[in-house]
C-alpha positions in Angstrom: 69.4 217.0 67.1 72.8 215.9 68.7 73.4 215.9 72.4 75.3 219.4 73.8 77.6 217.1 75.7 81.3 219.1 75.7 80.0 222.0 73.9 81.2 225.6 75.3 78.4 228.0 76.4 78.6 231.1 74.6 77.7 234.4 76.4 75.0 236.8 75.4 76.9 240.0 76.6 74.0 243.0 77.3 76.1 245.2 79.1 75.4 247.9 76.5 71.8 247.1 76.3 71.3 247.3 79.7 73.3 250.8 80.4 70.9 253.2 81.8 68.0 250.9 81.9 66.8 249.2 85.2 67.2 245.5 85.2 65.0 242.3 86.4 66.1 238.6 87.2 62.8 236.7 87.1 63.0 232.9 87.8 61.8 229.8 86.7 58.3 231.0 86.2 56.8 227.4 84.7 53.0 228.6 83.1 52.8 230.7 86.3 51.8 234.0 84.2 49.3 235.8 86.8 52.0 235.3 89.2 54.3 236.8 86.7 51.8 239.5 86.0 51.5 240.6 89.4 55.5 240.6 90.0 55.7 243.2 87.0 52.9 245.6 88.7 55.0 245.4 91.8 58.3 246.4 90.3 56.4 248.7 88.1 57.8 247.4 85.0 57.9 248.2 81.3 59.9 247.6 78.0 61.4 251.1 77.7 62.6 251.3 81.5 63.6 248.1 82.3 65.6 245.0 80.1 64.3 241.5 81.7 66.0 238.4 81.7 64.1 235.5 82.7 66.1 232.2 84.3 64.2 229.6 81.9 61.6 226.8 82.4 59.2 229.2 81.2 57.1 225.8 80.0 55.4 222.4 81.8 53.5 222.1 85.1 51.3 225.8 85.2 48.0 226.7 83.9 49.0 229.3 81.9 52.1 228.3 79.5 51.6 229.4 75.9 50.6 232.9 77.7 54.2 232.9 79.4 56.0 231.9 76.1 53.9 234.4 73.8 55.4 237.1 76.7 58.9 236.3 76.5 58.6 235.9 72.8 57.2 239.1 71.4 58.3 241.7 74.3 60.8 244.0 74.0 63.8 243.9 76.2 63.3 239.8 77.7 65.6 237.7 77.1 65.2 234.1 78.3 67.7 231.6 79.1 68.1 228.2 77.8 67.0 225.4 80.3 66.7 222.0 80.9 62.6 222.2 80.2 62.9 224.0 76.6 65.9 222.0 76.1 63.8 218.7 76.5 60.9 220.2 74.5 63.8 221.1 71.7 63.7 217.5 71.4 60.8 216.2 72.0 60.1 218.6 68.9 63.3 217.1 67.0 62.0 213.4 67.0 63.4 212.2 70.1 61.9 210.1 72.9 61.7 212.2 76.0 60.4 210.6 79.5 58.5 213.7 81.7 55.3 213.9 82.5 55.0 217.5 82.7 55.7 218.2 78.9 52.1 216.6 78.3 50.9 220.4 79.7 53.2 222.4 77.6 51.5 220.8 74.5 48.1 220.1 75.7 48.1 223.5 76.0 50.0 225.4 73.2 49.3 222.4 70.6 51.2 221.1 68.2 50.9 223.7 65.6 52.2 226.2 67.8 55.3 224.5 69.1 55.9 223.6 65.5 55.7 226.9 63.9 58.9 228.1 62.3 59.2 231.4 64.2 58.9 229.4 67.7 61.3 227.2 66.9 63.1 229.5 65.5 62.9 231.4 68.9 63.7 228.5 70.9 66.9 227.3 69.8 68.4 230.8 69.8 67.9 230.9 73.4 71.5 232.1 75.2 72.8 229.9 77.8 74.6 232.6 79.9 73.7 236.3 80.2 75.8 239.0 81.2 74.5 242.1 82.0 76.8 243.9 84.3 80.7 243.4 84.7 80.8 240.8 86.9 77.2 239.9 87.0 75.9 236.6 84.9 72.6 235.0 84.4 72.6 231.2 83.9 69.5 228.4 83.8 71.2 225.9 86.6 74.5 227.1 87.5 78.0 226.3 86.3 81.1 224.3 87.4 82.9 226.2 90.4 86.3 225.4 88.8 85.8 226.5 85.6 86.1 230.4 84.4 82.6 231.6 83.4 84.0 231.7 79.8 84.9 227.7 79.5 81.4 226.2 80.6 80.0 223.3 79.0 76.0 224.0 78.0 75.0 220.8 79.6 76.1 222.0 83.3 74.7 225.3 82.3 70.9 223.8 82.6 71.5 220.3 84.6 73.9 221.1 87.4 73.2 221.0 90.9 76.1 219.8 93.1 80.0 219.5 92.1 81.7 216.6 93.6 85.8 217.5 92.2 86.9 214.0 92.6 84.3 212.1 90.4 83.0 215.5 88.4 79.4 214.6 88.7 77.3 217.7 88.7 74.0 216.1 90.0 74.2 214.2 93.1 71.7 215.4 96.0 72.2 215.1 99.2 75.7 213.6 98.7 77.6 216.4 97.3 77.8 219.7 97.9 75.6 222.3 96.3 77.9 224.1 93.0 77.7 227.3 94.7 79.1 226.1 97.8 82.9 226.3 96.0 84.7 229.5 95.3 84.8 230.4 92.1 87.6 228.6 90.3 88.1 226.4 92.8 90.8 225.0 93.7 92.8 222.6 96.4 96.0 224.0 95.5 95.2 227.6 95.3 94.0 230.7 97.9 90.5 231.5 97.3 90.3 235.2 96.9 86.6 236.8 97.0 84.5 236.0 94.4 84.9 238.1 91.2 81.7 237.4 89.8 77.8 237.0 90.6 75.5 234.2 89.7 71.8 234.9 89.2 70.3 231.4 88.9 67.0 229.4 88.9 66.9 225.8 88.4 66.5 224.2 92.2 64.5 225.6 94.7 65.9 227.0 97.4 64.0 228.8 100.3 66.5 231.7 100.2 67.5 234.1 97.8 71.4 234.3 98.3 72.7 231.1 98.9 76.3 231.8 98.9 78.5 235.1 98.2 78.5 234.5 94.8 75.2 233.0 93.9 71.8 233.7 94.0 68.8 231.3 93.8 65.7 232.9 91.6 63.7 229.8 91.7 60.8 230.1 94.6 58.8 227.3 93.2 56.2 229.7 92.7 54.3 226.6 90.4 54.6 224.1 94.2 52.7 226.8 95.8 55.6 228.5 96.9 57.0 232.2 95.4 58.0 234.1 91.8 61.4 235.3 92.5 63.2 238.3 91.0 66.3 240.1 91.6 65.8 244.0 91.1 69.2 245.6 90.2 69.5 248.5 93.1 66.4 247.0 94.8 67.4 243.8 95.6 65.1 240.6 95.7 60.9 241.2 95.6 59.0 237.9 95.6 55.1 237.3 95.1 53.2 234.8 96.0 51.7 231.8 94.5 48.2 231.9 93.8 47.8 228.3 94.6 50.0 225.4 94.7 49.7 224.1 90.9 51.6 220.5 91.2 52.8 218.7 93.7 56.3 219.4 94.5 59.2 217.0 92.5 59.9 215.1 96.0 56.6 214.1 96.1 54.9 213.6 92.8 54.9 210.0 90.7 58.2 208.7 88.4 57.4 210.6 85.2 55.3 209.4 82.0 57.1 208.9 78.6 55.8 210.4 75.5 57.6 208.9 72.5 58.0 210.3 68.9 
């Protein structure tokens, strides 16, 4: 399996699919599925009412992760986004040598045969990179470059990015660059920066708050540190539910990873 490096995102346009239906941004929900559960009670939810799209990192670190994927797989109306957890299991599954430790879960508790099955695989690779569901409303794993249109984004920012710095273009550099969303959209040093014509629904990082700038909002709670499963109700705005417990330590704080090599 090559690397995505350059590659343009395509978009998974559901504007039609989501006319007259009510709509729900779940984020990163990592094996959390009683969490997940309870979020649907709350908003009341079901496949002929509402379409779901789901942020990615359904897998890794939860107790309850083949129970999250069989969800996403066989419901009607989710759609899942591509991330940087199902990308890694992609190819882990390929042959590859991958270094987390929090893989080891995804398979300890799906197994082998299941991960390799056809129709999961099948599943996984088909996974969009960017949803759009309204006109100006997108979906995306981690976020995208601020001075790029949504239409030119390269699939490795689409589930890796977390800060911009314009000068050296390195997408990943906490706590010395800014946060992506911090930019206007397309920006630019040598142009006026109009509001933003588009909305970014986006999981990835956790952030405490749900709208982090006037064009992005942050889905992930780290509901699987103990903290909350985030959604985004179209018309209702954001309802959150608690974590049951916290089910790993957060990333500040837990070990360098393992390596499992193929």
């Amino acid at each position: 399996m090559k690397p995505n490096r350059g590659e343009i995102a395509q978009i998974l346009d559901l504007r039609r699919h989501c006319a007259g239906k009510k709509v729900a941004i779940i984020g990163d929900i990592h094996g959390c599925y009683d969490e997940l559960s309870e979020l649907l009670d709350v908003i009341d939810w079901s496949p002929q009412s509402h379409i779901l799209i789901l942020t990615g990192d359904l897998i890794d670190r939860g107790p309850k992760i083949k129970e999250t994927l069989m969800f996403a797989m066989h419901t009607p109306s989710v759609y899942t986004l591509m991330s940087n957890h199902e990308k890694k299991l992609l190819r882990y599954l390929g042959g590859h040598h991958v270094q987390t430790s929090a893989l080891v879960k995804t398979i300890e508790q799906c197994g082998e045969e299941f991960l390799r099955d056809p129709s999961f695989l099948k599943w996984l690779e088909s996974l969009p990179w960017i949803v759009r569901y309204a006109e100006g409303s997108y979906v995306v794993h981690a976020g995208i470059r601020p001075d790029r249109p949504i239409n030119r984004q390269q699939k490795d920012h689409c589930i890796y990015v977390r800060t911009w710095n314009p000068k050296t273009k390195k997408i990943s550099n906490q706590g010395a660059d800014p946060w992506w969303y911090e930019y206007p959209y397309l920006y630019s040093s040598q142009r006026h920066h109009s509001p933003p014509s588009i909305k970014i629904f986006f999981g990835h990082q956790r952030h405490d708050k749900a709208w982090v700038s006037d064009w992005a909002c942050s889905l992930d709670g780290g509901v699987v540190f103990g903290g909350t499963l985030r959604a985004y109700v179209k018309n209702k705005g954001i309802v959150e539910i608690n974590a049951k417990r916290a089910y790993e330590l957060d990333e500040e704080k837990r070990a360098s990873s393992s390596s499992i090599a193929v």
